[in-house]
N, C-alpha and C positions, 0 to 999 in steps of 0.2 A: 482335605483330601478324602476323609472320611466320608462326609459330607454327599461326594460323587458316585462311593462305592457304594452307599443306600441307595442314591437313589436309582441308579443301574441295576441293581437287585430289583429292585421293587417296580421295576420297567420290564422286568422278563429278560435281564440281560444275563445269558447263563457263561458267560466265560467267568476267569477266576478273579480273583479282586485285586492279583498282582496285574495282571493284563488291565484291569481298569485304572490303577494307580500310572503304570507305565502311559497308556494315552492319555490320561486327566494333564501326569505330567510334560506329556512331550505337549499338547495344548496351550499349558503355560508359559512353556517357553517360547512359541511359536508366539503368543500373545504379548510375552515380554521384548521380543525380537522384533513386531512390527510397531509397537510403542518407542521403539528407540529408533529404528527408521523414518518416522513421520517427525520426531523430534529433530532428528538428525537434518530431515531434508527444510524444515523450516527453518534450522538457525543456516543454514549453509545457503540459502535463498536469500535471507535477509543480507548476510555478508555480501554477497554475489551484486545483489541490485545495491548497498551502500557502495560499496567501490566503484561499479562501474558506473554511477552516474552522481559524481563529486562536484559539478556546478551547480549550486541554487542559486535562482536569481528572485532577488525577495521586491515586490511592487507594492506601493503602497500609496492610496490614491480615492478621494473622497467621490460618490455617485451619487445624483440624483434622487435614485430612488433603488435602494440596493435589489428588491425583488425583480424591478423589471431588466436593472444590473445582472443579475444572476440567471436570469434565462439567456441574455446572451453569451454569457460568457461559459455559458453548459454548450450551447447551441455554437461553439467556436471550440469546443475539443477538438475533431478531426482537423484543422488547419493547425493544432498548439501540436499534434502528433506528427502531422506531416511538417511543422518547422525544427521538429528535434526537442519536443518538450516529453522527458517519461514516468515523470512523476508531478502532482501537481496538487494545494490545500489552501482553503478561501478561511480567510481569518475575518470576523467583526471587531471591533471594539465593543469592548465594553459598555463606553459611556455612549457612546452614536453607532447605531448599524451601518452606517450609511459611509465610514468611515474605515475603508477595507484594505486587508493586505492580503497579496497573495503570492506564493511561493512557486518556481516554477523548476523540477531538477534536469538539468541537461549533460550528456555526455562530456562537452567538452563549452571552454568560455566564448571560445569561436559561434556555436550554435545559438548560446544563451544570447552573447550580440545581436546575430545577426537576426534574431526572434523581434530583440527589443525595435529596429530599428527594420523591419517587415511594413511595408505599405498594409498587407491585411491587417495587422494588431494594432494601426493607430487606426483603420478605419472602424472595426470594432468596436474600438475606446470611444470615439467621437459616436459612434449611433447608441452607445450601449447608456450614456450619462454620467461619462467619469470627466468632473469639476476640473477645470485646471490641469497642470503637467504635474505626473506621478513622480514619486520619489522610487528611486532606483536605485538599485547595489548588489551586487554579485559574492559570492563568496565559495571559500572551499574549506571542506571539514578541518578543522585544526588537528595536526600531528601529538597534539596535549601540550 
């Protein structure tokens, strides 16, 4: 605090060094105050979007050629939002690229279905180069 009341002196600040101490401090609170609000609203966000969307539906399904895979399946976000999909992450394998799982989270199991079994998302599958019928399964957070 020291620190502030130099350098306020030495800036031409002529009030007295309790007036500088008093604002330096009400600053810091104000600084401590919006560091706990930003914290605040991030965990309370995170909670919020985990609960409210408890269906994952995990695909997992070998492509041709995973890059030309992955521009369609960027290029098919606005129909996965408009089926009810609000969270969504492309997994490779390790050992093969080309050997992909993807995660889809939905509000409810109804939506996550009725996604899977969408005339648009098998047409996609079919023009995009995904090998064969994908492996599919649903899930919801476990209670521990």
């Amino acid at each position: 605090m020291l620190q502030f009341v130099k350098a306020a002196k030495s800036a031409g600040y002529s009030g007295s060094s309790e007036s500088i101490r008093n604002i330096v401090g009400g600053l810091m609170k104000l600084k401590s105050f919006v560091a706990a609000a930003i914290l605040a609203l991030g965990v309370f966000g995170t909670a919020a979007s985990a609960f409210a969307a408890d269906v994952h539906l995990f695909v997992r399904h070998e492509v041709a050629d995973y890059a030309v895979w992955r521009k369609a399946y960027d290029g098919f976000h606005a129909t996965q939002v408009k089926l009810g999909v609000v969270a969504q992450a492309v997994y490779q394998s390790t050992d093969n690229p080309n050997d992909v799982t993807v995660t889809h989270v939905f509000h409810s199991l109804e939506k996550a279905k009725a996604f899977t079994s969408s005339p648009e998302l098998k047409a996609a599958m079919e023009k995009s180069g995904v090998k064969g019928a994908p492996q599919i399964w649903y899930t919801t957070r476990s209670s521990k």
